[in-house]
C-alpha positions in Angstrom: 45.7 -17.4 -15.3 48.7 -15.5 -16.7 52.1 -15.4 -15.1 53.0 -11.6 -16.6 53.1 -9.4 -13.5 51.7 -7.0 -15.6 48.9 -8.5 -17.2 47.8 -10.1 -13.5 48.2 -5.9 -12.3 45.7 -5.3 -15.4 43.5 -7.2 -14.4 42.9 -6.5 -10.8 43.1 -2.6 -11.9 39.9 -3.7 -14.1 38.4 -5.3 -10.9 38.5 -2.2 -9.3 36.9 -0.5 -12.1 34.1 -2.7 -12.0 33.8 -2.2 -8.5 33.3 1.5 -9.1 30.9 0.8 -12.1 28.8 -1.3 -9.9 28.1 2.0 -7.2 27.2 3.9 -10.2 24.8 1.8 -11.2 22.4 2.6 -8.5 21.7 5.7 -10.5 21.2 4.0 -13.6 18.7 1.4 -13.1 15.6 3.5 -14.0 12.4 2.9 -16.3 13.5 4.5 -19.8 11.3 7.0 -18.9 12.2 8.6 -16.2 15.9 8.6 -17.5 14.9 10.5 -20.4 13.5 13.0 -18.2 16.6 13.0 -15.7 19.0 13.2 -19.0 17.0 16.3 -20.2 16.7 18.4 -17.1 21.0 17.8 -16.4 22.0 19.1 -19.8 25.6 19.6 -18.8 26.6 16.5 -16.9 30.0 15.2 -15.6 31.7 13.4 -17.8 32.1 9.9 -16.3 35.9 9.4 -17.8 36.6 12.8 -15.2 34.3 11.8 -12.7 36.2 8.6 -12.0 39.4 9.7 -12.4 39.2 12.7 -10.1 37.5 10.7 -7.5 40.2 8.1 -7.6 42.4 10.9 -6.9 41.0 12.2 -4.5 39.8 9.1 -2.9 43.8 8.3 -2.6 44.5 11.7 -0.9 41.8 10.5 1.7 44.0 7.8 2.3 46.7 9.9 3.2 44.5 11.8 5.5 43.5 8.4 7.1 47.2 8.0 7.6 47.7 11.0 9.2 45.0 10.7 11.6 46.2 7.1 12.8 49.5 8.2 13.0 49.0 11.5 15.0 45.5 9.8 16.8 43.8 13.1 15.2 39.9 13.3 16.0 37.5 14.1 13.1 33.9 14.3 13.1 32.0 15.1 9.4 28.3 16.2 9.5 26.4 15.1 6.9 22.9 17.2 6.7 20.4 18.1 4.1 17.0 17.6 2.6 15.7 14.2 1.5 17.6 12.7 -1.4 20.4 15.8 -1.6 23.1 13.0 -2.0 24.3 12.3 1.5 24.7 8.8 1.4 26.1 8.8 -2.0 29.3 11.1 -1.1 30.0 9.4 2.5 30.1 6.2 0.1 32.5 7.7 -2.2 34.4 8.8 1.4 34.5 5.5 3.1 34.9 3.3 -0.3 38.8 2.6 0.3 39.3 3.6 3.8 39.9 1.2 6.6 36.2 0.9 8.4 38.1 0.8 11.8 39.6 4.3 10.8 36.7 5.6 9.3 33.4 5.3 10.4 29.9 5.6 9.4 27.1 6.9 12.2 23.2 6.5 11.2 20.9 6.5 14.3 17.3 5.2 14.1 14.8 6.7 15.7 15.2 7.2 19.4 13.4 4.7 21.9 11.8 6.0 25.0 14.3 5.5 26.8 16.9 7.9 25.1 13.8 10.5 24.4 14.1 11.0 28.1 17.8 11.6 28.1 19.8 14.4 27.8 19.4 15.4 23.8 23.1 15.2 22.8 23.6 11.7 25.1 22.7 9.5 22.3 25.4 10.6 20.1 28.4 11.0 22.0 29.3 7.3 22.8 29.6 7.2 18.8 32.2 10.5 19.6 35.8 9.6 18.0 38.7 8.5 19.8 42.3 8.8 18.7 43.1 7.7 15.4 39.6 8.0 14.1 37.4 9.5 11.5 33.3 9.7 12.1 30.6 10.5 9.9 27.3 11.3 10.9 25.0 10.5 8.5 22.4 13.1 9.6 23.1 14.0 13.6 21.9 16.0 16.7 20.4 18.7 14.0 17.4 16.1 13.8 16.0 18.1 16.2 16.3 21.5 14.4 15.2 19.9 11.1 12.5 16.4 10.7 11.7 16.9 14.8 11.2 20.4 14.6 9.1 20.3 11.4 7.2 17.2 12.2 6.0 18.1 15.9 8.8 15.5 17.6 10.1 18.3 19.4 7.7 21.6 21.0 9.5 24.9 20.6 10.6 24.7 24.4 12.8 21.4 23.5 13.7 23.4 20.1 14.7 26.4 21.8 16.9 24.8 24.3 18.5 22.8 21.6 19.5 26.3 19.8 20.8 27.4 22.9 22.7 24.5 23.7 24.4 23.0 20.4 26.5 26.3 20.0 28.2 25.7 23.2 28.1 21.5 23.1 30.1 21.7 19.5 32.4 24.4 21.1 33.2 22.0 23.6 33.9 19.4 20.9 36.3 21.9 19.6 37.7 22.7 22.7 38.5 19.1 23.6 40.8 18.4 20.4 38.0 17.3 17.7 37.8 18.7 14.2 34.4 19.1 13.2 32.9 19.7 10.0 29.3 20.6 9.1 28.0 19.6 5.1 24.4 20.7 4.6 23.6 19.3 1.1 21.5 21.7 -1.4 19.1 20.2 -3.7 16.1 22.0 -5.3 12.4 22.0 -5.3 12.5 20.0 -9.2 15.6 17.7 -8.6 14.4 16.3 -5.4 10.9 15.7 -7.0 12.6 14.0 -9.8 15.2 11.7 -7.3 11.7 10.8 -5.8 10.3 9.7 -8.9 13.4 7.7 -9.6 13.1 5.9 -6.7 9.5 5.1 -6.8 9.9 3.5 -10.2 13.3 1.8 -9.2 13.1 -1.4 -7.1 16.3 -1.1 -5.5 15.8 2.3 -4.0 12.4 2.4 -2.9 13.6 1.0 0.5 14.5 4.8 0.8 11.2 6.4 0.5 10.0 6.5 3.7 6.8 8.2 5.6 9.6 10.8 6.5 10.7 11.5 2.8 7.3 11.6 1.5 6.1 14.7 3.9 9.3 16.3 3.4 7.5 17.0 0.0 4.4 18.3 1.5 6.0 20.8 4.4 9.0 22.2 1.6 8.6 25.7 3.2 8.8 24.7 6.6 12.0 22.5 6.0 13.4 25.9 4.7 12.4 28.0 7.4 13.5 25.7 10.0 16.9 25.3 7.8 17.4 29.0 7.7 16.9 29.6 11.2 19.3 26.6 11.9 21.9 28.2 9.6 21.0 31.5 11.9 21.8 30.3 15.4 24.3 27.7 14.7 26.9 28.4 12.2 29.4 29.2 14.8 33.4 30.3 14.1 34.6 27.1 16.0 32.4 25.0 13.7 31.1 26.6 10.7 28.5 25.5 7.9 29.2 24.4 4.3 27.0 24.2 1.8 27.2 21.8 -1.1 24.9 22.5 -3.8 23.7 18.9 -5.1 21.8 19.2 -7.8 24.6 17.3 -9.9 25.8 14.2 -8.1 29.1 13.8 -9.7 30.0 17.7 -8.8 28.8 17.3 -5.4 30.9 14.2 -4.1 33.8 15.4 -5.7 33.6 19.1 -4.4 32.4 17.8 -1.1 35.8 15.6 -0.9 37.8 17.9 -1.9 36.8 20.9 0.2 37.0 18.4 3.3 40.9 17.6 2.4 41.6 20.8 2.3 40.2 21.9 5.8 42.7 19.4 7.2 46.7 20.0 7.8 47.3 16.5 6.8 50.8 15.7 6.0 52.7 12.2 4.7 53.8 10.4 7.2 56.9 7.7 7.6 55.6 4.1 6.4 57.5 1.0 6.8 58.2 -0.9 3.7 56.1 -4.0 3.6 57.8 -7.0 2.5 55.6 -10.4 1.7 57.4 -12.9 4.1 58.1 -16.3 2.3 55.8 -19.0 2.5 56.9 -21.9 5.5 56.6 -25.1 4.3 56.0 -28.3 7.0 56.8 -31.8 5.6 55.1 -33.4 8.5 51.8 -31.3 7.6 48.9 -32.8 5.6 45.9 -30.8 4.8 42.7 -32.0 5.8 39.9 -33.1 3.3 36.7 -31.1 4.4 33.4 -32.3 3.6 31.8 -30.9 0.7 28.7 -29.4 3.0 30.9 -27.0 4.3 31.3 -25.2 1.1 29.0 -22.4 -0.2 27.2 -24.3 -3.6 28.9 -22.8 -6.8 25.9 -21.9 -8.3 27.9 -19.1 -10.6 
């Protein structure tokens, strides 16, 4: 190991990189194939050099924002809605990647039990409401019910109709109570979702994500459309308006996402105390312990 600051500071910059290289990887590992195919229908691509430095930008102005929030205890919920495979989880990856997981967290609900089916709709999801100092992101939310419930019979038109009548004034009331909410409904068309389907089918780390769900969101297409239109209808209120990012190109959409979300927020720097390493304390009287050797993960590597 070297003993040049600057070579050490090399190095752990390259880390980071790799780190980065290895989340983009989960869109590489395809058959030959089907790459070939995804290569010829995005003709104009991203150029990874851009990609990565923009996001690093941005990804360090989202720091700032998480800085802001936990010094001014700000409240920010982030919507994350769309069609099957539009790119949701891949841009609140890119979001959350450097931020501090007690600042900024991540919501995905399963299925409800019986239990919260007989509950008040919205009850489920507000004990996961922020509290001072904290970002959350709702990695699909209560417009489960206008979307996969309402399409796929969960829900009868009575509980859908109530839910239309309701939501306006339950995020007004989010609003009202000091919250910043934002809605992202990710785009993605009739050919690019077919082809992120084929991708996963054929790739063996992503076909954990094709489930019963995903596969009959191919067969009922119009009705996901309707039932998004009419959602976009009754619910894109002043207090909490919708945004639509088109996500046919990955790359475009993270980045665009991120940035249009920073600039929704007055976030400002705040005062920082310098951080100073303290210097090591040494004990003469101490001796360190020999542990036994089945205590230790096996170095296999």
């Amino acid at each position: 190991m070297t003993d040049d600051p600057q070579d050490w500071l090399k190095a752990e910059l390259i880390d980071s990189f790799d780190e980065d290289y290895e989340i983009e990887l989960e869109d590489a590992v395809l058959s030959r194939e089907i790459r070939q195919i995804y290569r010829d229908t995005h003709p104009d691509p991203l150029d990874r050099k851009t990609y990565f430095f923009e996001l690093l930008r941005l990804q360090a102005e989202l720091i700032r924002l998480q800085d802001w929030v936990s010094h001014y205890r700000e409240k920010i919920i982030v919507l994350f809605e769309g069609r099957d495979s539009a790119g949701k989880g891949g841009a609140i990856k890119r979001i959350t990647q450097r931020l501090n997981p007690r600042v900024a967290r991540v919501v995905a609900l399963p299925a409800p039990s019986e239990r919260e089916k007989s509950q008040w709709y919205f009850q489920r999801y507000v004990p996961h409401l922020p509290a001072g100092g904290e970002i959350v992101l709702f990695d699909r939310s209560w417009y489960n019910r206008a979307g996969v419930e309402r399409v796929m019979g969960f829900a009868n038109d009575t509980q859908v109709e109530q839910f239309f009548q309701d939501v306006p004034e339950f995020e007004r009331m989010l609003v009202r109570s000091g919250i910043r909410l934002v809605k992202y409904w990710f785009s993605v068309s009739d050919e690019e979702q077919q082809m992120r389907f084929l991708m996963r089918l054929h790739d063996p780390l992503k076909q954990w994500k094709l489930s019963p769900m995903d596969l009959q969101s191919r067969v009922r297409w119009e009705a996901y459309t309707k039932a998004k239109e009419e959602m976009f209808e009754r619910t894109n209120i002043p207090e909490a308006p919708w945004y639509i990012v088109p996500g046919n190109d990955k790359r475009r959409a993270r980045l665009n996402c991120i940035d249009h979300l920073l600039s929704l927020i007055p976030y400002t720097e705040v005062p920082q105390e310098e951080i100073r390493l303290p210097d090591r304390v040494f004990n003469l009287d101490y001796e360190r312990q020999v542990l036994p050797r089945s205590l230790y993960v096996p170095q296999k590597y």
